[in-house]
C-alpha positions as CSV (number, residue, x, y, z in Angstrom):
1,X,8.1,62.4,-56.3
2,X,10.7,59.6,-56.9
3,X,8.8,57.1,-54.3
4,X,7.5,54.3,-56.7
5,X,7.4,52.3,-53.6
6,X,4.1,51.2,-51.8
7,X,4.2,51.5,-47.7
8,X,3.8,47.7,-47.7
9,X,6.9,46.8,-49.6
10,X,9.8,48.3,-48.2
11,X,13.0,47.5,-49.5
12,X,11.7,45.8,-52.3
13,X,10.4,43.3,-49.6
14,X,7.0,41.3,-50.5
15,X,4.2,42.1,-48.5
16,X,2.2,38.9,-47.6
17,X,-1.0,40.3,-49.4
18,X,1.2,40.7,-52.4
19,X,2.7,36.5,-52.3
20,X,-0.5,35.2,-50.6
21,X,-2.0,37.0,-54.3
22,X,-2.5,34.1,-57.2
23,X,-1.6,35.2,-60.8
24,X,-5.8,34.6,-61.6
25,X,-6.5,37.2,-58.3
26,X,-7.7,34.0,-55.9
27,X,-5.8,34.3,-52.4
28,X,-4.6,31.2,-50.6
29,X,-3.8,30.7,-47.2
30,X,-0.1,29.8,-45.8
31,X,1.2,29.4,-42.5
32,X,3.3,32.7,-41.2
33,X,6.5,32.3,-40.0
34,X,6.4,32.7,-35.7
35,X,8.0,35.8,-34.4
36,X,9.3,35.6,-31.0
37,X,6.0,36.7,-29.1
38,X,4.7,34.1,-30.5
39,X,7.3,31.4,-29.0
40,X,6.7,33.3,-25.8
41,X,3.2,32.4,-25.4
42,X,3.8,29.0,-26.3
43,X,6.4,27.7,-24.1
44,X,8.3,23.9,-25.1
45,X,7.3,21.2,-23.2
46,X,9.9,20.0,-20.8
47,X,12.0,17.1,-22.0
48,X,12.4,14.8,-18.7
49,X,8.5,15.1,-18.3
50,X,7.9,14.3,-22.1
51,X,10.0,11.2,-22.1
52,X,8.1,10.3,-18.7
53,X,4.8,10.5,-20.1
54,X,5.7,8.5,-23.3
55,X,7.3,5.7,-21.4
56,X,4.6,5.8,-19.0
57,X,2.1,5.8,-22.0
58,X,3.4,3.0,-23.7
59,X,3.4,0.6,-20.3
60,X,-0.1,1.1,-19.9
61,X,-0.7,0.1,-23.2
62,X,1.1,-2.8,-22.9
63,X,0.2,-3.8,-19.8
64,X,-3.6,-2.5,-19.3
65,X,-4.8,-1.8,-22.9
66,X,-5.4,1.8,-22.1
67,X,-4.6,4.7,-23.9
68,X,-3.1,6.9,-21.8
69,X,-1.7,6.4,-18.3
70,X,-3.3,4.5,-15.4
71,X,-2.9,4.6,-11.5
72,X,-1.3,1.2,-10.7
73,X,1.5,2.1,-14.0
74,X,2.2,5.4,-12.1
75,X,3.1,3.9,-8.8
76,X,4.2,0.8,-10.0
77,X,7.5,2.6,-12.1
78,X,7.9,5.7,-10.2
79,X,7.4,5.0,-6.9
80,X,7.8,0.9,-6.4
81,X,9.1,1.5,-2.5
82,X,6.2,4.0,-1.6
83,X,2.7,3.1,-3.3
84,X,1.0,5.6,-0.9
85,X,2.5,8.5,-2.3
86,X,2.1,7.4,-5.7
87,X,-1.4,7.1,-5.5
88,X,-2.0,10.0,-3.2
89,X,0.0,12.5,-6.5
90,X,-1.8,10.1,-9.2
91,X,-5.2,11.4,-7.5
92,X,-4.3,14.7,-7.4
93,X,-3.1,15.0,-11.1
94,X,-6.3,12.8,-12.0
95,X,-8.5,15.5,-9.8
96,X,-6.8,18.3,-11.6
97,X,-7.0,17.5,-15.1
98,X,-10.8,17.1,-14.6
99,X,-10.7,13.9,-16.5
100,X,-13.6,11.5,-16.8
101,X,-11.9,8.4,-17.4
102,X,-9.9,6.5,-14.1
103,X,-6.7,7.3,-16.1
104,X,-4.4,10.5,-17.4
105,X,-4.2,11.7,-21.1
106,X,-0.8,12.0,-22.2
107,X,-0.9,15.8,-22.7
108,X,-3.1,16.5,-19.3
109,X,-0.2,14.5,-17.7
110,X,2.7,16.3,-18.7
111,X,0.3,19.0,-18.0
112,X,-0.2,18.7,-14.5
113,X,3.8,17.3,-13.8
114,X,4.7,20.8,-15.2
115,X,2.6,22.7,-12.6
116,X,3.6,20.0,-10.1
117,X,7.2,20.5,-10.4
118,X,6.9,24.3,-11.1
119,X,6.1,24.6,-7.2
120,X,8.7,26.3,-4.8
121,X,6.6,28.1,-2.3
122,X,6.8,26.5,0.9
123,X,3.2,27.4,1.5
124,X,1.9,26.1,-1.0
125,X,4.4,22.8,-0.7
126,X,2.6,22.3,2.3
127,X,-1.0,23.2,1.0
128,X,-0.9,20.5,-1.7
129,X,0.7,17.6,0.0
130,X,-2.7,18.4,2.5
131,X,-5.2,18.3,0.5
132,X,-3.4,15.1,-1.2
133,X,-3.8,13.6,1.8
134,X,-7.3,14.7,2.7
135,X,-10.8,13.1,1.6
136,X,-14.5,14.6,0.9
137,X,-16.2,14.5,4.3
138,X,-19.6,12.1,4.1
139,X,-21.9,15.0,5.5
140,X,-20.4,18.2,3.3
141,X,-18.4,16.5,0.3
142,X,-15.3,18.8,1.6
143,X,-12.2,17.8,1.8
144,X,-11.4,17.3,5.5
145,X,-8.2,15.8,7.1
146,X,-9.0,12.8,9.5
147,X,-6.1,11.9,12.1
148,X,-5.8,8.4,10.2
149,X,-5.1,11.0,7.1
150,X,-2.4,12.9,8.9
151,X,-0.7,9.9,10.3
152,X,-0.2,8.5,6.9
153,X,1.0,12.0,6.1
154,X,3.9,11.9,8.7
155,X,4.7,8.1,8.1
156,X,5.1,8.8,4.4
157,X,7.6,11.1,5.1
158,X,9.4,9.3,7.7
159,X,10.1,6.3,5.2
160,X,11.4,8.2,2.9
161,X,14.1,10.3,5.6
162,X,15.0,6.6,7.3
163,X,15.6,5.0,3.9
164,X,18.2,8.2,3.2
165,X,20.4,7.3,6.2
166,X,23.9,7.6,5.8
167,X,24.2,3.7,7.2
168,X,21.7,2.4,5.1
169,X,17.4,2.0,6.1
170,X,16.9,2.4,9.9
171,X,13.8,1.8,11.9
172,X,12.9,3.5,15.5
173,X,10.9,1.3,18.1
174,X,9.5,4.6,19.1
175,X,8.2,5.8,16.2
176,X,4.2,5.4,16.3
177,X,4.5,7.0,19.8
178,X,6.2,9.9,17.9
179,X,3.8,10.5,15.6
180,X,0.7,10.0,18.0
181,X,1.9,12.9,20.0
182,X,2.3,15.3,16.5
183,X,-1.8,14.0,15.6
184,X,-2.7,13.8,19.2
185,X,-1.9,18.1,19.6
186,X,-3.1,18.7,16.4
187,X,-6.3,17.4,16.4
188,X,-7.5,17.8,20.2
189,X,-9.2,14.5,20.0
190,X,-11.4,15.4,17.0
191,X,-12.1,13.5,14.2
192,X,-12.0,15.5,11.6
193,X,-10.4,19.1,10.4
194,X,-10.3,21.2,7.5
195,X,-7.1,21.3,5.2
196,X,-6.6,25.0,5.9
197,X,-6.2,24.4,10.0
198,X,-4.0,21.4,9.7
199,X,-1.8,23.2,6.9
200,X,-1.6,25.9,9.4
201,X,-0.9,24.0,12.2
202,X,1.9,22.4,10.3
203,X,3.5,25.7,9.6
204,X,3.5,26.7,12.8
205,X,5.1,23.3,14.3
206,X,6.9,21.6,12.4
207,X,7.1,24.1,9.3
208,X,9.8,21.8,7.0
209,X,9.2,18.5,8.1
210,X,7.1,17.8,4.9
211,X,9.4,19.3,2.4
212,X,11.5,16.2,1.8
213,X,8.5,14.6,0.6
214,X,7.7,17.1,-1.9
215,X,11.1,17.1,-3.1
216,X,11.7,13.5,-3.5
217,X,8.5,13.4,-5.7
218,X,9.9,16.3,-7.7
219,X,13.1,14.3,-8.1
220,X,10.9,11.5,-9.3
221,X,9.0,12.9,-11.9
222,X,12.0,14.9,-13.3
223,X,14.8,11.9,-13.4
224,X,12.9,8.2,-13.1
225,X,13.3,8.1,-17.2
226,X,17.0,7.5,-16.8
227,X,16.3,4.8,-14.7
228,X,12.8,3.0,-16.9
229,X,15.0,3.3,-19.7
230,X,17.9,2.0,-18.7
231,X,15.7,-1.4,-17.2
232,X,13.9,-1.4,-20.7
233,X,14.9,-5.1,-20.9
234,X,13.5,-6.3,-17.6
235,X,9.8,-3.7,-18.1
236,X,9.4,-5.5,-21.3
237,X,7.9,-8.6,-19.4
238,X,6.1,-6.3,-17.0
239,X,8.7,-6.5,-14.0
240,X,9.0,-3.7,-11.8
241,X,12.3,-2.0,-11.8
242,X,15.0,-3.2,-9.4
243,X,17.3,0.2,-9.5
244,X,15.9,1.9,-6.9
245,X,16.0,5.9,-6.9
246,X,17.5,5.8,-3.6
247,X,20.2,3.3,-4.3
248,X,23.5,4.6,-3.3
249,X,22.3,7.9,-1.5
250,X,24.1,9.0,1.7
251,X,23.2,11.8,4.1
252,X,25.2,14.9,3.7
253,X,26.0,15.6,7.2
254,X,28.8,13.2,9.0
255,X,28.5,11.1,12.2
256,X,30.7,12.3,14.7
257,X,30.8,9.9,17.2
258,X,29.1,6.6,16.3
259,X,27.5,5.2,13.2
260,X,24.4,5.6,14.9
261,X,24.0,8.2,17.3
262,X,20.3,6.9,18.3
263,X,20.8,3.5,19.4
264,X,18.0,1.8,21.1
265,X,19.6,-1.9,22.1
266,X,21.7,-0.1,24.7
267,X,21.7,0.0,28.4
268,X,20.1,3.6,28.8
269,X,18.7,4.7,25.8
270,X,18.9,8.0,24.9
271,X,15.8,10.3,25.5
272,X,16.3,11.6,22.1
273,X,15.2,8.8,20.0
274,X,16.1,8.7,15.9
275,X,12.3,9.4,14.9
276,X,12.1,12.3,17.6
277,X,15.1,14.0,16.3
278,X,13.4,13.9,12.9
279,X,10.8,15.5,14.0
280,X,12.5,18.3,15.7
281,X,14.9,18.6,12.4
282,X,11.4,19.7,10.7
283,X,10.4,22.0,13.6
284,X,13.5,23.6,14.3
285,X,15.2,26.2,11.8
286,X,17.5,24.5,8.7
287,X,21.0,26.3,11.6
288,X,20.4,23.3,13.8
289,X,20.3,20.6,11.0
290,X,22.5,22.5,8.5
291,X,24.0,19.7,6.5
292,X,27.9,19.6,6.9
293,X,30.5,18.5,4.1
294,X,29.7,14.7,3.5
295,X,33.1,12.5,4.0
296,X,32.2,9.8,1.3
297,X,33.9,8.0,-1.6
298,X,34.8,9.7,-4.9
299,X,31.6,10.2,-6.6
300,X,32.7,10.4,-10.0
301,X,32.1,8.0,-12.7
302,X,28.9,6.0,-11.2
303,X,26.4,8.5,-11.1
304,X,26.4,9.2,-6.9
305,X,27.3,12.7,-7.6
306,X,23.5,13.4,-8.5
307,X,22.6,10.7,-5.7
308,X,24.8,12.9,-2.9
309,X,22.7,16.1,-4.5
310,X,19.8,14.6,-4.1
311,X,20.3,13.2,-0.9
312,X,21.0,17.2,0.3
313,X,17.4,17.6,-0.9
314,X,15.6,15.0,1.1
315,X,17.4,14.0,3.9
316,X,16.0,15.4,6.9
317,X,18.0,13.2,10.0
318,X,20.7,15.5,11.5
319,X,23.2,12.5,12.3
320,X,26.0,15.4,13.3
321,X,24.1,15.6,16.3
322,X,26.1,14.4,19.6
323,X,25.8,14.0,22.7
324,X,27.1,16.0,25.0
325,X,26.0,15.4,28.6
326,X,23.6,12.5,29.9
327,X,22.5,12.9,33.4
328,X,21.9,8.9,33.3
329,X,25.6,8.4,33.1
330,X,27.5,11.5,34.4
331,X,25.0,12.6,37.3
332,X,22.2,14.9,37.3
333,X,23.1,18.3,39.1
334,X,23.8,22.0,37.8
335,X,27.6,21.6,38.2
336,X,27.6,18.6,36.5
337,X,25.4,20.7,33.7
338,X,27.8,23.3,33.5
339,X,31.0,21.5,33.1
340,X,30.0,19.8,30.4
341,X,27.7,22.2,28.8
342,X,29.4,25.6,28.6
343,X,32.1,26.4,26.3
344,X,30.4,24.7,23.5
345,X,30.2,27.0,20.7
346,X,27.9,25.2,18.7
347,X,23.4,25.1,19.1
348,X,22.7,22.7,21.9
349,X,19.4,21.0,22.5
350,X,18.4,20.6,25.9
351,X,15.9,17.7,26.8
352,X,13.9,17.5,29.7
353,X,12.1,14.6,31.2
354,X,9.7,14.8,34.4
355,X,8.2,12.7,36.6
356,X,5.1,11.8,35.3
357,X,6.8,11.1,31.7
358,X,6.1,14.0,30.1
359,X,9.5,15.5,27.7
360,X,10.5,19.1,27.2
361,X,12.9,20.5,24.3
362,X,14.7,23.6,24.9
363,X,16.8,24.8,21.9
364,X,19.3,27.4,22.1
365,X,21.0,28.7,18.9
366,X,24.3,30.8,21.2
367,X,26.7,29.5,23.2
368,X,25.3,28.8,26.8
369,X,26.5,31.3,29.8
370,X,25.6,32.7,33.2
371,X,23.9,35.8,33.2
372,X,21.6,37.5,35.2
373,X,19.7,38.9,32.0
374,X,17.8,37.0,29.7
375,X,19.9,36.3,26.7
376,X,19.6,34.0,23.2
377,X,19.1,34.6,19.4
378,X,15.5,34.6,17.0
379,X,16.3,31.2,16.2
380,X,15.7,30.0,20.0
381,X,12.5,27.8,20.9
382,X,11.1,25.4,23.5
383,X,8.6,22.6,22.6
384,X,6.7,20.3,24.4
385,X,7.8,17.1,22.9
386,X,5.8,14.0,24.9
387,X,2.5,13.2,25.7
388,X,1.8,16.1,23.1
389,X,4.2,17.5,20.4
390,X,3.8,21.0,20.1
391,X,5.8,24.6,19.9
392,X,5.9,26.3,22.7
393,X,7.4,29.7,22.0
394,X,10.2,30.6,20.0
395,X,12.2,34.0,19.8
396,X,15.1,36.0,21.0
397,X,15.9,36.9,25.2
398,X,13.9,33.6,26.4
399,X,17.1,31.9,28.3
400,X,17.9,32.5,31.7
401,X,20.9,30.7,33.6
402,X,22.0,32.0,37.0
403,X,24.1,30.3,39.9
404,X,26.4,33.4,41.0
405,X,24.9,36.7,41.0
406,X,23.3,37.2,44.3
407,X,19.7,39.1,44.8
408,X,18.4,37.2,41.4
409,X,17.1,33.7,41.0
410,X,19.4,30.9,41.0
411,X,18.7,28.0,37.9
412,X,17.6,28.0,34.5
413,X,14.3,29.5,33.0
414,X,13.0,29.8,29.7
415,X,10.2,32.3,28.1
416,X,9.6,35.4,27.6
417,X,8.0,36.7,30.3
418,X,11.0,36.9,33.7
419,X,7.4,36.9,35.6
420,X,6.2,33.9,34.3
421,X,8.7,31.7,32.3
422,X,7.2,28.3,30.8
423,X,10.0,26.4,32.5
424,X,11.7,27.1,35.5
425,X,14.2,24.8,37.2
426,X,16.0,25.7,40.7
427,X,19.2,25.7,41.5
428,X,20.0,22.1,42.6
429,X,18.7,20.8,39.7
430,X,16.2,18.6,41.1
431,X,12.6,20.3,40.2
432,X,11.1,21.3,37.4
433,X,8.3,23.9,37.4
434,X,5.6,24.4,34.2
435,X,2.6,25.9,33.7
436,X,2.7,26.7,37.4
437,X,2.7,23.2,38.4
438,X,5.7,21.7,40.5
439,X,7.3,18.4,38.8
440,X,10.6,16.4,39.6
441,X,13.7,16.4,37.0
442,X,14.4,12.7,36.7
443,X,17.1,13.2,33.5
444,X,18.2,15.8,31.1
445,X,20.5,15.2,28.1
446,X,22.1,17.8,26.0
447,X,22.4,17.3,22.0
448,X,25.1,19.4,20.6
449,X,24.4,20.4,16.9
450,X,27.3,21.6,15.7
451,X,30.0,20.6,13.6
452,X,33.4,18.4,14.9
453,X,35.3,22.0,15.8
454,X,33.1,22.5,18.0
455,X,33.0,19.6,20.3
456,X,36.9,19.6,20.0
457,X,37.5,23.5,21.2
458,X,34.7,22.4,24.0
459,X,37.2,19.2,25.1
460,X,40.3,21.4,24.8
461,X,38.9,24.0,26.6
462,X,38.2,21.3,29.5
463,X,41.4,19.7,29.3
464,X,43.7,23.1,30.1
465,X,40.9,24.0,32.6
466,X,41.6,20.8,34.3
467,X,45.8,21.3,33.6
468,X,44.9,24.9,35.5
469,X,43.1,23.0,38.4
470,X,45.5,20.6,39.3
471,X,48.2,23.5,38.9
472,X,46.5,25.5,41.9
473,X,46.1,22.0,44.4
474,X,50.1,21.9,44.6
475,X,51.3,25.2,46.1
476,X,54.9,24.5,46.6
477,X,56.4,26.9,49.4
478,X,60.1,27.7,50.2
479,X,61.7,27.8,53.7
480,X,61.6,31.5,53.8
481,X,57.8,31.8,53.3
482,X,56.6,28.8,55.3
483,X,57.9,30.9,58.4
484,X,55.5,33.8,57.5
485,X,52.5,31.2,56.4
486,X,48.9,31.9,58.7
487,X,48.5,28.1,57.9
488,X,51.9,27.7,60.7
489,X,50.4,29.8,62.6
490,X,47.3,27.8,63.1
491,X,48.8,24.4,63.0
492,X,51.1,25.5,66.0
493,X,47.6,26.6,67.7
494,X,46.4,22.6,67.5
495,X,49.3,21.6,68.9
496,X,51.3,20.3,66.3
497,X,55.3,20.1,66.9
498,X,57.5,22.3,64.7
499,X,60.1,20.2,62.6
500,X,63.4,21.6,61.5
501,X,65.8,20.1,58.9
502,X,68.3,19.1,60.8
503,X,65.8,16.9,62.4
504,X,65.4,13.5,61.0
């Protein structure tokens, strides 16, 4: 009673049956307004990657005559300084989007650089950049990873940390050696290996060593239209791009000591060369490479604040690292070790060299110290860094240093097992023992990873301990206990004449 009202028109609102309703009793279609489940399962395309693509888009068709966007465009724009990488991603979008044509639609592109850059996993960061890399075996058609594939891998990557050096692009001498050991221990002279062993292999090595390389191409896809549009001009004739996406990047940790603490044109190079301590800054956990507060130039007004961010992303060289004993130039010996060694609060990294060449790495997150127990933190490791790069153990309680305490064994060891440590070195400093097999110690050199404090408490510390020392070699005596003194005693024994002061 009272309810003139149908249940489809409440509140005197239409129903859509009732407007989609024509006056002669025909129905015609409209287009309902989205709700917000709607929007929900249709999320907006990203505006950095659909400027990309158009940009993109339009140089192939200017350039090539192709509708859509071609290989040589890709790498040509986005990556001018590295064409390896840009083909290697360009493959894997064109693999993805199951096209049939040798170039990317516009919508499977933005596609795929959604997915790409929609990536944080570390696992699968390391996954894809391996089976970029790899190439359908002639006997299976699987993708396998051949060590010329992995090299190219690992060189990728190490242009792109060297051209992020706080003094501009650097270069090591040492470098192919470097990477022949990493290829060398991962493929046990095979020619071939499937993506899932070397991608585990990685992770268990070097685990971060390829992250700056997906990052950097993440940075690439999501910023490089500021930079094509702003050269608009100069791409209208076809040129490539002359503002690089590096330009004006700087590491974010400081040099302590010298611009660059890896010099090779010196007199005794250090053991620790620039692409080794790469490599270990991708094995090691991010405590020993932590970047520190960059001491640069304002940033504001020219666009470096976004370059310094950036440059936190993919700079990988730890240039806080200094050195803080060489047995080349201060002597090799356990005394000499432990005065300049302890008291440093900071990581240290401990490198090894024996006789027949081969190069140890023994990385201790605590403060060193002489102990009769086996002490360090999780974050402790020892690799075996030359003729073969690989990870020896890692984990808490694996150091051992002992020169005092009587009844246990004098030296340093390292591993788990107090049975059977991987490295033992005796007392004197002067062998080294692994896998059960006696070697010489021809130099060690310790790397001190943390910040400026650190090395300053570690040379105040020194200099009152040498204040103290040369306190205690001047014992001045009065009259009163000179009489009393055993040291009269026994010079008067050897004969020596007493002297009073009224003699002169």
């Amino acid at each position: 009673m009272g309810n003139q009202h149908g249940h489809g028109s409440k509140s005197g609102t239409a129903t859509p049956n009732s407007i989609a309703s024509s006056h002669n009793g025909s129905r015609k279609s409209i287009t309902r307004t989205s709700s917000g489940a709607d929007i929900q399962e249709k999320p907006t395309q990203m505006l950095p990657v659909e400027k990309l693509a158009k940009i993109l888009t339009e140089k192939s068709q200017k350039l090539e005559s192709v509708n859509g966007i071609t290989k040589d465009v890709f790498s040509r724009f986005l990556f001018p300084r590295y064409p390896v990488l840009g083909e290697k991603l360009f493959n894997h979008f064109l693999k993805h989007s199951k096209s049939k044509n040798k170039h990317i639609g516009l919508n499977a592109f933005k596609h795929q650089c959604e997915i790409y850059l929609g990536i944080l996993d570390d696992d699968v960061i390391r996954d894809t950049l391996v089976k970029m890399w790899a190439n359908p075996s002639e006997e299976t058609s699987v993708d396998m990873v051949t060590p010329e594939d992995m090299t190219s891998l690992l060189m990728c990557t190490y242009h792109i940390s060297m051209d992020h050096y706080s003094e501009g692009p650097q270069m090591c001498l040492s470098c192919n050696k470097t990477l022949k050991a990493v290829v060398d221990s991962c493929f046990h002279s095979k020619k071939q290996l499937s993506v899932q062993f070397v991608s585990h292999w990685i992770e268990t090595n070097i685990p971060r060593l390829l992250l700056p390389l997906h990052r950097y191409a993440v940075h690439s896809l999501a910023t490089s239209y500021r930079t094509l549009e702003q050269c608009e001009p100069n791409l209208a004739s076809g040129e490539t791009c002359q503002v690089a996406p590096y330009a004006g990047l700087e590491l974010a940790t400081p040099v302590l000591e010298e611009a660059n603490p890896f010099p090779q044109a010196k007199p005794h190079p250090h053991m620790l060369t620039m692409s080794m301590s790469w490599l270990l800054a991708g094995a090691l956990p991010a405590f020993y490479s932590r970047p520190q507060k960059a001491h640069s130039p304002s940033n504001s007004g020219t666009g470096l604040a976004s370059m310094s961010f950036l440059a936190k992303l993919v700079c990988a060289i730890p240039s806080h690292w200094s050195v803080i004993y060489d047995s080349d130039e201060m002597g090799l010996g356990s005394n000499r070790f432990l005065h300049h060694v302890m008291n440093y609060k900071g990581p240290t990294l401990v490198i090894l060299r024996v006789q027949d060449g081969q190069k140890f790495c023994i990385a201790s997150c605590n403060e060193w110290r002489e102990s009769h127990h086996y002490w360090g933190g999780d974050e402790c490791a020892v690799f075996q860094l030359l003729p073969k790069f690989q990870l020896l153990q890692k984990g808490p309680k694996m150091l051992y240093l002992n020169f005092t305490v009587r009844g246990y064994p004098h030296g340093l060891r390292v591993g788990k097992d107090p049975r059977a440590p991987i490295i033992s070195i005796d007392g004197g400093f002067e062998k080294i023992e692994w896998q059960k097999i006696p070697y010489y110690l021809e130099c060690i050199e310790v790397w001190g990873c943390g910040d400026q404090v650190s090395r300053e408490r570690q040379l105040e510390v020194k200099k009152w301990e040498e204040k103290e020392a040369e306190k205690q070699r001047v014992v001045k005596l009065s009259a009163a206990d000179w009489l009393d003194h055993p040291d009269r005693y026994l010079l008067q024994l050897a004969g020596r004449p007493e002297y009073h002061q009224n003699q002169t």
